[in-house]
N, C-alpha and C positions, 0 to 999 in steps of 0.2 A: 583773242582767246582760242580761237577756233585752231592757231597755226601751232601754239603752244600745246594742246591738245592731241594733237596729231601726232607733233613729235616725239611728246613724254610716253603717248600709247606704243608707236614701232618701237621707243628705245626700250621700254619696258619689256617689250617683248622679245626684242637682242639679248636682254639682261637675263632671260629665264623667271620675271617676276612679274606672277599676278597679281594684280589688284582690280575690284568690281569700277566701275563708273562713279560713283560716289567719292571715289578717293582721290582718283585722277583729277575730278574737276576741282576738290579740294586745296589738290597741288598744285593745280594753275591757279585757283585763286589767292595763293598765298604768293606764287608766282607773279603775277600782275597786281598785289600791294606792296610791294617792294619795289617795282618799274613805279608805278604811283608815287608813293616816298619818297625816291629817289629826286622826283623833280625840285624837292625842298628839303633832302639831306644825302649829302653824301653816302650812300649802301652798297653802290655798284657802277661799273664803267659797264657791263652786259645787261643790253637794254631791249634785245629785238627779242621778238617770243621764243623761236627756232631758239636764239644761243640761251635763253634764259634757261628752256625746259634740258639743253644737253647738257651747259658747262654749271648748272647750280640745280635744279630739280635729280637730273638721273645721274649726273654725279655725286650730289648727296647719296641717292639711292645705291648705288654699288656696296655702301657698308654692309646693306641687307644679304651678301653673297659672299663677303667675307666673315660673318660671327653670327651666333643665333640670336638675335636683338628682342627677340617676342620673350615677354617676362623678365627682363631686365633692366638693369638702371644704366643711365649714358650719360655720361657730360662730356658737352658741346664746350671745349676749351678757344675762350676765344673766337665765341660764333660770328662776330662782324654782324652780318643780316639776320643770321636764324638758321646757316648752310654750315653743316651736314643737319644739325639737331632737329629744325623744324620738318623739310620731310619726310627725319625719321620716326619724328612722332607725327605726325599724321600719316603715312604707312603703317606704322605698328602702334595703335593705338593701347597695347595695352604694356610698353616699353616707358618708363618713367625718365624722362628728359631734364636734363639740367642747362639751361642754358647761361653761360657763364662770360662775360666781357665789362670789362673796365669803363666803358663809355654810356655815360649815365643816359644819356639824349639818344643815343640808339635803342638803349635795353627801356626804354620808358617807349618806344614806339612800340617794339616787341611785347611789352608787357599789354599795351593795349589791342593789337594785332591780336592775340592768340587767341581771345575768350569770344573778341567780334567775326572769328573762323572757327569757334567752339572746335581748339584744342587745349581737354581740358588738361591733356598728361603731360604738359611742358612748361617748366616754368623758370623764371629769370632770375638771375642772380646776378647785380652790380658789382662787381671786384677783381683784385688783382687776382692772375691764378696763384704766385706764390703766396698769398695771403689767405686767399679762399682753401687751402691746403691745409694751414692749419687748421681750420675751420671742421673740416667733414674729410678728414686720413683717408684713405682704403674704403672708402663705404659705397665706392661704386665698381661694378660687374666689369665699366668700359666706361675709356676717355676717347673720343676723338676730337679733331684737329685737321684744319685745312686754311691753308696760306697765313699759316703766323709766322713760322719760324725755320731756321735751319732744322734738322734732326735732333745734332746732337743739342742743342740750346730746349725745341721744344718737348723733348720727353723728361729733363728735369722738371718743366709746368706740368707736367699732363701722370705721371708714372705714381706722383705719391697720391694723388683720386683711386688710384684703380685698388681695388681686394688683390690678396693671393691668389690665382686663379682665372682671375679677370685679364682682360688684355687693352692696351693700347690699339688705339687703330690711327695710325698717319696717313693724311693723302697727299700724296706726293705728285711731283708731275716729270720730266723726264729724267729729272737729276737722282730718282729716288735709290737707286744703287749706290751712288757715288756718295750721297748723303749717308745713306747706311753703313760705306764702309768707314766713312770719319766719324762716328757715331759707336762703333763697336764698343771704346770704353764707356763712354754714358750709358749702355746698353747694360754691359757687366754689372756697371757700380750701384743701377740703381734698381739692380731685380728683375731684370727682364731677360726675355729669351727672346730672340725671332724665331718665327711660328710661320710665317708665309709673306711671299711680296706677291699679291694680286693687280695686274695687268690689264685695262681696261680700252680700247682705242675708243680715241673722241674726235675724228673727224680724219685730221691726218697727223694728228698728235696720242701721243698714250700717257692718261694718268696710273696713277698706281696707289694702292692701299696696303702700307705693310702694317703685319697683324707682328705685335708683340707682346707675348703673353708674361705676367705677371707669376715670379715662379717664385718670390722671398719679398721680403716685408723689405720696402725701400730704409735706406738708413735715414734716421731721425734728421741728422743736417742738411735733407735736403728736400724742400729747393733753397736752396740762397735764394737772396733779394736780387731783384732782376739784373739791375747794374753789377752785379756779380758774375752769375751765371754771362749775361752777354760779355762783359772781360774778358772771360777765363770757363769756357765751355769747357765741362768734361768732354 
């Protein structure tokens, strides 16, 4: 706990982001129930504290540096463990989290994790993202998204969640340029603009957050059914 601690406090503090003590230990505790988990379900290959709190705690946390997340809504596209969404609802507790993935047996762990770390502002949703789309259109501020998809594949899941206004947040890792530029028509077609690619180093590697802000109502036909989209990426 101790070594988890340590790291999430200097990186937060590389970051420009405070948080009191209360939070921090929050974060490693949610941090170390998912090293826990793990030993009885597949959540994660990063298991040591150090990479736990750099490459899933304070890389979560960088969304906080790219968009104003406090009094807003987010869905976690595809959260896998609870990374970006869970951090970011226990940093900004008063940001309404959607935590969104298809795998009934993770999101049933999740669902009991959250309330036995009393956070109350994040909560689960079992489904497809193209599905869940139809579901709730446009009715969130911000979608994010880390290690699902190509670009151009994951902003058809993620682009019809967000309002007019609202932005996509992708976290990428070195490919994120080269993703962006095969991604430019998906970008056009489905309402977005790029707004910024933020640049974060992790160690001796750089992740990255591009902000795509929602500037027109995405077209109705989209998202295709996955097997589509993966086909025939815009």
């Amino acid at each position: 706990m101790e070594e988890m601690y340590e790291t999430l406090e200097a990186g937060l503090t590389a970051l420009g982001l405070e948080t009191d003590e209360k939070t921090r230990r929050k974060l490693c505790r949610f941090g170390e129930a998912v090293v826990r988990q793990n030993a009885v379900m597949n959540l994660t290959a990063i298991t040591q504290p150090e990479q736990v709190a750099k490459l899933h705690l304070l890389d979560s946390l960088t969304l906080l540096q790219c968009a104003p997340l406090s009094g807003k809504t987010l869905i976690d596209v595809g959260c896998g463990a609870g990374f970006p969404g869970v951090p970011v609802a226990i940093a900004c507790p008063d940001t309404q989290v959607t935590l969104l993935d298809s795998l009934a047996k993770r999101m049933n762990w999740l669902s009991s994790a959250l309330p036995a770390l009393e956070i109350p502002n994040a909560r689960c949703v079992t489904a497809r993202a193209e599905e869940e789309a139809s579901r709730c259109r446009e009715r969130f501020d911000y979608a994010a998204s880390r290690a699902v998809a190509r670009l151009n594949i994951l902003l058809e899941l993620t682009a019809p969640f967000v309002r007019v206004g609202g932005a996509v947040l992708a976290m990428k890792g070195a490919a994120a340029r080269e993703e962006l530029q095969e991604a430019k028509n998906a970008v056009a077609k489905l309402g977005l603009q790029v707004e910024a690619v933020r640049d974060f180093p992790v160690d001796e590697a750089v992740h990255s957050v591009i902000v795509l802000r929602k500037v027109k109502p995405t077209p109705a036909q989209y998202p295709r059914r996955y097997a589509r989209i993966k086909q025939s990426p815009l």
